[in-house]
BALOBA-1460 file (C-alpha; in Angstrom, 3 decimals):
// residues 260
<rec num="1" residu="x" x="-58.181" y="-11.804" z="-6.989"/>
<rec num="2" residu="x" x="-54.297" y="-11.834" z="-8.083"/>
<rec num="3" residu="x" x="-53.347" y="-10.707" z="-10.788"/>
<rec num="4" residu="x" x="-50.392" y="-9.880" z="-13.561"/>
<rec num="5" residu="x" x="-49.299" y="-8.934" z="-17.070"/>
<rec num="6" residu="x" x="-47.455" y="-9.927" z="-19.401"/>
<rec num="7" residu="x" x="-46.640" y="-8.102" z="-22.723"/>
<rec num="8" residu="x" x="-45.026" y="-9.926" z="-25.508"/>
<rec num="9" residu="x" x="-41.807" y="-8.277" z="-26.922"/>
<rec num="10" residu="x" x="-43.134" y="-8.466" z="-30.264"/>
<rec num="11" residu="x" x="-46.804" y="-7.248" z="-28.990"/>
<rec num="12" residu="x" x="-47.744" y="-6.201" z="-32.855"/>
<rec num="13" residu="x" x="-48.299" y="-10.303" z="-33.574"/>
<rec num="14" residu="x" x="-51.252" y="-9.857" z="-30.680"/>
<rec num="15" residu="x" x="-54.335" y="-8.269" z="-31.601"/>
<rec num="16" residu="x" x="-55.874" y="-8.075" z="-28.022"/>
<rec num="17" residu="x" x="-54.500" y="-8.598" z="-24.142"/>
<rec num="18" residu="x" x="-55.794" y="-12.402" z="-23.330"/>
<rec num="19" residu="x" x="-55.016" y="-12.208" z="-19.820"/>
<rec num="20" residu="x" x="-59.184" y="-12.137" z="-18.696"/>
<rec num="21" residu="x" x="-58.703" y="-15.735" z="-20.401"/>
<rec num="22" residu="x" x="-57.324" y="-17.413" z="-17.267"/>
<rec num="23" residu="x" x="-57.532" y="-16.644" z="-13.229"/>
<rec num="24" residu="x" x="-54.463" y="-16.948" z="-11.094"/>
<rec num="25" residu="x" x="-54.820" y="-19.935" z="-8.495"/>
<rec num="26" residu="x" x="-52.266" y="-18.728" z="-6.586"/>
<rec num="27" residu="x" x="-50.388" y="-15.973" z="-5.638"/>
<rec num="28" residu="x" x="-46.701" y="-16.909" z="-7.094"/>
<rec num="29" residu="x" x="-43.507" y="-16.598" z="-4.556"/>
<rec num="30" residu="x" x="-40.882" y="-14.947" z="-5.972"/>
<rec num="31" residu="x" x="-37.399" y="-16.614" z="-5.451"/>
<rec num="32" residu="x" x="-33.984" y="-14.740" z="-3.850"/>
<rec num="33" residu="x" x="-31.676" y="-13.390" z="-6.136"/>
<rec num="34" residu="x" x="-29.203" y="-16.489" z="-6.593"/>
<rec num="35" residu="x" x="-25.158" y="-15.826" z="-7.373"/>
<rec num="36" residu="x" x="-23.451" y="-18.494" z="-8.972"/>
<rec num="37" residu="x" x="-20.590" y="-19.539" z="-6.638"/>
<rec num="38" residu="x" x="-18.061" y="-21.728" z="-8.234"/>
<rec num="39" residu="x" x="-16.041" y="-24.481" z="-5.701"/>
<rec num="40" residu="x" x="-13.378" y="-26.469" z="-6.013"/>
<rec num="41" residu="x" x="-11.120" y="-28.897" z="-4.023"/>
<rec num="42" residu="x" x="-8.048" y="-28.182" z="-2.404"/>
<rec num="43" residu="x" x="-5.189" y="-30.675" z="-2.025"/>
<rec num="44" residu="x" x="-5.931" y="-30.905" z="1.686"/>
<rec num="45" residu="x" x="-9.317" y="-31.400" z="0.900"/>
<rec num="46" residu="x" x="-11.017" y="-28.770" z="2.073"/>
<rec num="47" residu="x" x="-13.541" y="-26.629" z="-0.638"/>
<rec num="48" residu="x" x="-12.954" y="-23.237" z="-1.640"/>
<rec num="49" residu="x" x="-15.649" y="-21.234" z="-2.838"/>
<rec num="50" residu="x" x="-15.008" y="-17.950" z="-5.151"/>
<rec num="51" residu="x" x="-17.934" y="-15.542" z="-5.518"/>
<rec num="52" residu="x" x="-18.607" y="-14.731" z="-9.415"/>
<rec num="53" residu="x" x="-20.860" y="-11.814" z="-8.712"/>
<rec num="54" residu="x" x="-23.179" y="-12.913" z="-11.725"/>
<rec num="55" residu="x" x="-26.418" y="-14.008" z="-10.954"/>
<rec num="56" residu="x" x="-28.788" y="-17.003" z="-12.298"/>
<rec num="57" residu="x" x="-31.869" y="-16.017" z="-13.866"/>
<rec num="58" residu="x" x="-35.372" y="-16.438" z="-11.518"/>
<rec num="59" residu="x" x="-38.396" y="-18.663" z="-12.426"/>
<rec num="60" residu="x" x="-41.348" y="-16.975" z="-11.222"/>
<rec num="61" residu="x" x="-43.746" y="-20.152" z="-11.844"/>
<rec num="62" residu="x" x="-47.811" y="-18.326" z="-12.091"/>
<rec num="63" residu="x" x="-50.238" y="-21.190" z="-11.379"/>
<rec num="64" residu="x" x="-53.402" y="-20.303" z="-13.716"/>
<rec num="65" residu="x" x="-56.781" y="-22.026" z="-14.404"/>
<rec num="66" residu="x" x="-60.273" y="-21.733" z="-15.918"/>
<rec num="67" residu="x" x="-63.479" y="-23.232" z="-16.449"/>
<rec num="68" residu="x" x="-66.261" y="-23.552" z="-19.747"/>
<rec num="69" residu="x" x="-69.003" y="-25.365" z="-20.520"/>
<rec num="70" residu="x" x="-67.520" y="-27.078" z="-23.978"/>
<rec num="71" residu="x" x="-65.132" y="-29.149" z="-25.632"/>
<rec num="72" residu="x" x="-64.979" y="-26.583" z="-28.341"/>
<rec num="73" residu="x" x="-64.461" y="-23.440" z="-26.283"/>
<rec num="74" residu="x" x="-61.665" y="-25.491" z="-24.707"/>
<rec num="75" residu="x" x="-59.712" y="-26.146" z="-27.156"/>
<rec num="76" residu="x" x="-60.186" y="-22.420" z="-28.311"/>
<rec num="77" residu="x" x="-58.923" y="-20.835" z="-25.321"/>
<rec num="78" residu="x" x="-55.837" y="-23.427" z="-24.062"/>
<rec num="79" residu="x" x="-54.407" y="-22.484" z="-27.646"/>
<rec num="80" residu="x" x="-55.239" y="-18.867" z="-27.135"/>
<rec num="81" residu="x" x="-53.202" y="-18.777" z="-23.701"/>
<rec num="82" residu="x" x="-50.114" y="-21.209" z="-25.167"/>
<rec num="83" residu="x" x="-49.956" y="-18.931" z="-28.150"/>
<rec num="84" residu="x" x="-49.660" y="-15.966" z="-26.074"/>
<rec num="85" residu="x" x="-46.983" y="-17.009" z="-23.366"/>
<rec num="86" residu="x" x="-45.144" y="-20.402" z="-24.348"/>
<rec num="87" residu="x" x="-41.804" y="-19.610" z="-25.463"/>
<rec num="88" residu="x" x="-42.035" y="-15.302" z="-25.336"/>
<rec num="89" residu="x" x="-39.710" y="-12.786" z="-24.393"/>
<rec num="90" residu="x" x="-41.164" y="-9.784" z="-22.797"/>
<rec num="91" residu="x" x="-42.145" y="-7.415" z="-19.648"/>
<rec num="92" residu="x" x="-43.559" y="-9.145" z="-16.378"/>
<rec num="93" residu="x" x="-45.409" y="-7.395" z="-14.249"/>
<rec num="94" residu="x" x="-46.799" y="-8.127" z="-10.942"/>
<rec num="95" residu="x" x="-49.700" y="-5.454" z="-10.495"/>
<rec num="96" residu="x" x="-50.953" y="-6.911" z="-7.287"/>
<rec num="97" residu="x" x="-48.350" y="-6.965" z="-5.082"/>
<rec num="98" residu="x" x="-45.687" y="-4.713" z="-6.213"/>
<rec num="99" residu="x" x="-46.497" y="-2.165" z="-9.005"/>
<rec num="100" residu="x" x="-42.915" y="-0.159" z="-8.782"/>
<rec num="101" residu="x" x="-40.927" y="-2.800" z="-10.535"/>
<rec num="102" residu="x" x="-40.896" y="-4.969" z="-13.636"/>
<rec num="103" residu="x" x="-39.075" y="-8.222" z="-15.173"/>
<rec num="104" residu="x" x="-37.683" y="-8.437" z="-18.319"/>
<rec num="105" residu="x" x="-38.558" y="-12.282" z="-19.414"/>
<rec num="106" residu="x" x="-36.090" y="-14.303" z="-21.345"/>
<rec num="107" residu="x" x="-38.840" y="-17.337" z="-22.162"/>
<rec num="108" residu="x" x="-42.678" y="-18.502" z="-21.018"/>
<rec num="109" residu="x" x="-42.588" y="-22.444" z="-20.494"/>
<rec num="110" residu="x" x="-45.858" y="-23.539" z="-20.269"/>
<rec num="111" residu="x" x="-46.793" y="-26.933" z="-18.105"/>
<rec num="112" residu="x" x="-50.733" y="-28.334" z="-17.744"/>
<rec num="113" residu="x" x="-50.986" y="-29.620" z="-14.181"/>
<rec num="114" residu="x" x="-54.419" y="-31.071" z="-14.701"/>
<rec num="115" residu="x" x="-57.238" y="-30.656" z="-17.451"/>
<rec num="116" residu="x" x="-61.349" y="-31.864" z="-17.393"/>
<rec num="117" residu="x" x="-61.613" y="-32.130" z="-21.399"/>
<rec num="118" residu="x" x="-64.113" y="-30.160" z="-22.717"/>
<rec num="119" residu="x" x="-64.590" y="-28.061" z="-19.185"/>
<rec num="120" residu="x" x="-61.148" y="-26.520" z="-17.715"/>
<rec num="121" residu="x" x="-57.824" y="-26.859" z="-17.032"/>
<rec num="122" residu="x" x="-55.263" y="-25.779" z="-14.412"/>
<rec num="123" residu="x" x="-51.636" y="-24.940" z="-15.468"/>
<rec num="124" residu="x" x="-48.213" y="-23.304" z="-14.917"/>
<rec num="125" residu="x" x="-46.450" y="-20.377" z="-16.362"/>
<rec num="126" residu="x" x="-42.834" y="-20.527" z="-15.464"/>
<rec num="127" residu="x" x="-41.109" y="-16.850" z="-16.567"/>
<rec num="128" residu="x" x="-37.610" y="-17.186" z="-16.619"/>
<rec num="129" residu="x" x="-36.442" y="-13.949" z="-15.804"/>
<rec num="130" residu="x" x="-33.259" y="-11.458" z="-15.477"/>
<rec num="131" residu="x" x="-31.848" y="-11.869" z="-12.354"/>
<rec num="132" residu="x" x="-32.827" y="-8.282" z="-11.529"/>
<rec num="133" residu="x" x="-35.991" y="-6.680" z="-11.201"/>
<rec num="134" residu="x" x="-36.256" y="-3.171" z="-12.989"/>
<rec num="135" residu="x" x="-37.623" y="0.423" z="-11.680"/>
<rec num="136" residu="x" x="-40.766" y="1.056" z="-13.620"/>
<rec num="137" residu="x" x="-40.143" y="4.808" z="-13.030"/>
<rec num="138" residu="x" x="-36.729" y="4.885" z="-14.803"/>
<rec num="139" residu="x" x="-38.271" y="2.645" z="-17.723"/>
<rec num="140" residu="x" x="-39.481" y="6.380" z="-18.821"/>
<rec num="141" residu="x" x="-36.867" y="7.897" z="-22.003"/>
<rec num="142" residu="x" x="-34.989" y="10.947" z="-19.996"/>
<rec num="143" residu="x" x="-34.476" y="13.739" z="-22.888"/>
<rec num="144" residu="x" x="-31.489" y="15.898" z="-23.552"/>
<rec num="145" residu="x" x="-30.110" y="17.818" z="-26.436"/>
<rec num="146" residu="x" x="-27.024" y="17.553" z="-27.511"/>
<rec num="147" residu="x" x="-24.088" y="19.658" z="-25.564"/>
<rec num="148" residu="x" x="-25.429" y="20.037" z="-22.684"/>
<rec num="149" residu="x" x="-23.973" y="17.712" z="-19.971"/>
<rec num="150" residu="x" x="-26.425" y="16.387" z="-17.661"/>
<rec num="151" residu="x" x="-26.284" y="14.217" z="-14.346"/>
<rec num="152" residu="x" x="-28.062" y="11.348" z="-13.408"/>
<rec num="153" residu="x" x="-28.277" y="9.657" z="-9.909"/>
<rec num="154" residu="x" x="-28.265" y="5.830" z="-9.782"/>
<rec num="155" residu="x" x="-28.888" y="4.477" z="-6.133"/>
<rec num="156" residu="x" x="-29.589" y="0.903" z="-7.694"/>
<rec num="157" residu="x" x="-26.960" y="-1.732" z="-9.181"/>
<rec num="158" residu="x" x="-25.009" y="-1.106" z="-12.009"/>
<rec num="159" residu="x" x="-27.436" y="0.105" z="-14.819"/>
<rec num="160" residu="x" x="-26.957" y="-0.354" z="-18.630"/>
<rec num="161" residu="x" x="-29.122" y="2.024" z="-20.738"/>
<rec num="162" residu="x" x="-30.761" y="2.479" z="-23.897"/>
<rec num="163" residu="x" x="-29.797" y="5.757" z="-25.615"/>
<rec num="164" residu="x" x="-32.005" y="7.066" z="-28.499"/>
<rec num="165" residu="x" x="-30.313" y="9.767" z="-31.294"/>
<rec num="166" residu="x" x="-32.882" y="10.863" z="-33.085"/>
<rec num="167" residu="x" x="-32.474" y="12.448" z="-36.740"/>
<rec num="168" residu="x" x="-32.623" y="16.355" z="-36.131"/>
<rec num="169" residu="x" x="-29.657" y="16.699" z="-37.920"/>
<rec num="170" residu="x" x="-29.247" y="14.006" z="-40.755"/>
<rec num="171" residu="x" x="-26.182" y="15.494" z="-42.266"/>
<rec num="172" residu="x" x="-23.842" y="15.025" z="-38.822"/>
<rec num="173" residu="x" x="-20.519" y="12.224" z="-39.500"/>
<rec num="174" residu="x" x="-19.984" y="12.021" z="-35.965"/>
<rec num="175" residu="x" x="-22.218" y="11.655" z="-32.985"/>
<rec num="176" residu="x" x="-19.963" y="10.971" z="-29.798"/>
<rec num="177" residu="x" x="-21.199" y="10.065" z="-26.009"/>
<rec num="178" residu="x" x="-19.142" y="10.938" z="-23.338"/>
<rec num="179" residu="x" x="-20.499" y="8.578" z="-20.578"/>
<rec num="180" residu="x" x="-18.646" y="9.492" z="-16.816"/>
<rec num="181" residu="x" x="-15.511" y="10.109" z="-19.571"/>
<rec num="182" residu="x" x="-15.416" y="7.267" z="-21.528"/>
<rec num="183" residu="x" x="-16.377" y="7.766" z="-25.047"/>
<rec num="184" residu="x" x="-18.369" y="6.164" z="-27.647"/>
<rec num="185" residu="x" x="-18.285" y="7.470" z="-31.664"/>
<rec num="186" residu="x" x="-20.363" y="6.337" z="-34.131"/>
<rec num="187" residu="x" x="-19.449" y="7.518" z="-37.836"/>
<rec num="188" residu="x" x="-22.303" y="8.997" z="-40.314"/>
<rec num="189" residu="x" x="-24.712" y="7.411" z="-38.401"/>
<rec num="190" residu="x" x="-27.985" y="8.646" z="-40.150"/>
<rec num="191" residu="x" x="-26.247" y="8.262" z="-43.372"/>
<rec num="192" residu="x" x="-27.392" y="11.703" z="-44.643"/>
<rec num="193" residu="x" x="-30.936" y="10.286" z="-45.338"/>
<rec num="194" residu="x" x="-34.450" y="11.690" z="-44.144"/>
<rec num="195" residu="x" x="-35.781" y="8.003" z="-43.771"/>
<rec num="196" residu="x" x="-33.706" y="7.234" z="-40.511"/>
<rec num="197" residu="x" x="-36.097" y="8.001" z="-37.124"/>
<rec num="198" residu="x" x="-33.864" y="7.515" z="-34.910"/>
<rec num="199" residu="x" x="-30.692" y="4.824" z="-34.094"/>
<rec num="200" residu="x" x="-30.789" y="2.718" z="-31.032"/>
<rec num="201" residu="x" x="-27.910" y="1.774" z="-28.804"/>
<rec num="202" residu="x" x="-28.650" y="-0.818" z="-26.014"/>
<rec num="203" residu="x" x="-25.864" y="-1.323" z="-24.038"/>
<rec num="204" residu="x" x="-27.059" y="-4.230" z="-21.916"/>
<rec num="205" residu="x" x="-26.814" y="-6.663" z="-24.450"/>
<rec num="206" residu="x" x="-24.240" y="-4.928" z="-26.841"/>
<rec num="207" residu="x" x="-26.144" y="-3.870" z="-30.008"/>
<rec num="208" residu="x" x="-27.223" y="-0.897" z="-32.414"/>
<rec num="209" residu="x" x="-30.532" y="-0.610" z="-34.883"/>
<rec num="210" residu="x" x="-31.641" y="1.574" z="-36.907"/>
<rec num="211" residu="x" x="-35.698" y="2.872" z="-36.964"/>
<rec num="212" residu="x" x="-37.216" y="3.919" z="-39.969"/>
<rec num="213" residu="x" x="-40.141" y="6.617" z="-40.450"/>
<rec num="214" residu="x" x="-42.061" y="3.750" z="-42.065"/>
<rec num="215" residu="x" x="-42.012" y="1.922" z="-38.690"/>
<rec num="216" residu="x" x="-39.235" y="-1.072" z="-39.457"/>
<rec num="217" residu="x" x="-35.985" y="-1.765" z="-38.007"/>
<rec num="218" residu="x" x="-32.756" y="-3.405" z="-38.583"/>
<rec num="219" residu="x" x="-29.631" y="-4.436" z="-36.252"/>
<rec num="220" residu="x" x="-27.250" y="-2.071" z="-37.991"/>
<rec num="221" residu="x" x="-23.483" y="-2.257" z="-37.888"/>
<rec num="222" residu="x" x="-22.287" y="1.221" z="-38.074"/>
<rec num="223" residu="x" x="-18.742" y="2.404" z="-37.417"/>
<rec num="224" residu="x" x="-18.182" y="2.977" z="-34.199"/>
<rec num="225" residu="x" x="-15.131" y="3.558" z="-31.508"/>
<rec num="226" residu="x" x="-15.337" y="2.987" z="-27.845"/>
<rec num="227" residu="x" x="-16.841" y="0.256" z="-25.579"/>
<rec num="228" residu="x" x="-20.814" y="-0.069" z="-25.234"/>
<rec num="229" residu="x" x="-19.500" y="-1.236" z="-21.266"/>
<rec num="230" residu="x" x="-18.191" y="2.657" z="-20.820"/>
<rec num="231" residu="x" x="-21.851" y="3.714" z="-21.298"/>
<rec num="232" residu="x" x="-22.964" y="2.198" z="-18.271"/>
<rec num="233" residu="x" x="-23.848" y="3.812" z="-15.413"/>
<rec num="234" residu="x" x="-22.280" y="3.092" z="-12.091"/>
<rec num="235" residu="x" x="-23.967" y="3.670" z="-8.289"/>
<rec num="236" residu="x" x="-23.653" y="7.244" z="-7.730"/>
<rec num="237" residu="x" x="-23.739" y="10.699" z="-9.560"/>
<rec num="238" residu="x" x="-22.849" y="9.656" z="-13.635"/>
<rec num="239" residu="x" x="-22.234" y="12.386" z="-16.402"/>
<rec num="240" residu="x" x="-23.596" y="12.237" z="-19.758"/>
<rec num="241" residu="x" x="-22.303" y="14.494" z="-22.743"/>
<rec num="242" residu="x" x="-23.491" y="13.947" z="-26.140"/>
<rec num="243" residu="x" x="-22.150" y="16.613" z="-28.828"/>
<rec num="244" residu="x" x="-22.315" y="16.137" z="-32.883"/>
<rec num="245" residu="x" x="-20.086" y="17.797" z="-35.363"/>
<rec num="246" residu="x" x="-22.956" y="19.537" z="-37.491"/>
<rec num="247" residu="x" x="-25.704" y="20.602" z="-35.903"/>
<rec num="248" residu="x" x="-28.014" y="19.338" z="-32.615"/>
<rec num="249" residu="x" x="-29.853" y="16.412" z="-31.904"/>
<rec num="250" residu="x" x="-32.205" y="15.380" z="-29.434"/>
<rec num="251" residu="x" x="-31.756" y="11.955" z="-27.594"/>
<rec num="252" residu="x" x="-33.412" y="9.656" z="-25.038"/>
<rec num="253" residu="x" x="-32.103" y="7.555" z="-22.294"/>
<rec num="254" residu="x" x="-33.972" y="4.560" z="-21.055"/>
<rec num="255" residu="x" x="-31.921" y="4.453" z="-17.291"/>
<rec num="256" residu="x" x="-33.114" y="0.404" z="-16.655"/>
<rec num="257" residu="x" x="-32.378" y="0.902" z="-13.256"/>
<rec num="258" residu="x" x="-32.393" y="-2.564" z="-11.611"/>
<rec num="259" residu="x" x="-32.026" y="-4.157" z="-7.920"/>
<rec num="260" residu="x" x="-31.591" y="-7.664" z="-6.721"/>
């Protein structure tokens, strides 16, 4: 039997993993990676055709079904399921067929093909994915300390990162990474408090927060210099420096190394 899972981005609203709930009725075909080409017409009529190099997202429709014995059970478990996926962001993956790679889901739509009230229905999950599929090995936080230069290998596409300062040394002003020589500052960025866990920088969709001991979070806008783009890493051999004006701190790097 196929299967798949999907975890919710915010997983703490679910209480347990629903997928025994439903049975895949088909094993789903995952579409080519798609550029967006933009045309237009000359005066002599002919097209011309420039390549963007950006890519649409993928649909990676799941067809799903199941079966009871009452009306009440039913209507239980199709709420259950359209609870869980219909309009989520989250991780994809496809444990049956390829179990080194992973989606990151923008939004669940959720479509009933065909239901027998009170017995079973059969339906589609359409995840609308990133164009790229990610390297579940390199979804595992790389650690370094601070001063010590390290080198990382990307033979994938372009990769942007998540790095992870932790607070080892709350009192620093100035945290700077120097990514393949471009750097990035951020100013006091623990703000000389013990409550700060650690401050997150995700450079693949341009944003900072800050994690508290007590398990919340919040998009933070701390000083910074420097582009989140120079913290990307490139195909090839990329160098990664992080050094701190007062003491050391340990750091993670999520890699999110991706291919079409």
């Amino acid at each position: 039997m196929y299967h798949f899972r999907f975890t919710p981005e915010n997983k703490l609203r679910y209480t347990q993993n629903i997928m025994y709930l439903l049975k895949v009725s088909e094993r789903p075909v995952i579409p080519m990676a798609e550029e967006i080409v933009e045309t237009s017409t000359l005066g002599d009529g002919t097209t011309s055709y420039r390549h963007t190099g950006v890519y649409q997202d993928r649909k990676i429709p799941i067809k799903c079904n199941f079966v009871l014995n009452s009306k009440k059970e039913y209507l239980d478990r199709i709420y259950k399921i359209q609870q869980y996926f219909n309009g989520n962001k989250g991780i994809l993956e496809l444990t049956s067929d390829d179990r080194e790679h992973y989606w990151k889901v923008k939004n669940v739509t959720f479509d009933m093909d065909s239901r027998d009230f009170g017995r079973g229905s059969e339906f589609t999950i359409t995840f609308i994915c990133e164009p790229y599929r990610y390297v579940n090995k390199y979804s595992i936080p790389y650690d370094i300390v601070s001063g010590k230069k390290v080198e990382l290998a990307n033979y994938y596409e372009t990769a942007y990162p998540i790095y992870r300062l932790y607070n080892t040394s709350m009192n620093a002003k100035n945290i700077t990474i120097n990514c393949n020589g471009n750097n990035f500052t951020i100013t006091n960025p623990f703000n000389g408090t013990s409550d700060i866990s650690y401050v997150e920088i995700n450079t693949e969709n341009s944003y900072m927060k800050t994690y508290y001991k007590n398990g919340t979070y919040k998009y933070d806008t701390l000083k910074t210099s420097g582009s989140f783009d120079g913290l990307k890493f490139n195909y090839g051999s990329n160098n990664v420096l992080i050094t701190t004006d007062i003491g050391a701190i340990r750091a993670e790097i999520i890699r999110n190394y991706r291919e079409k």
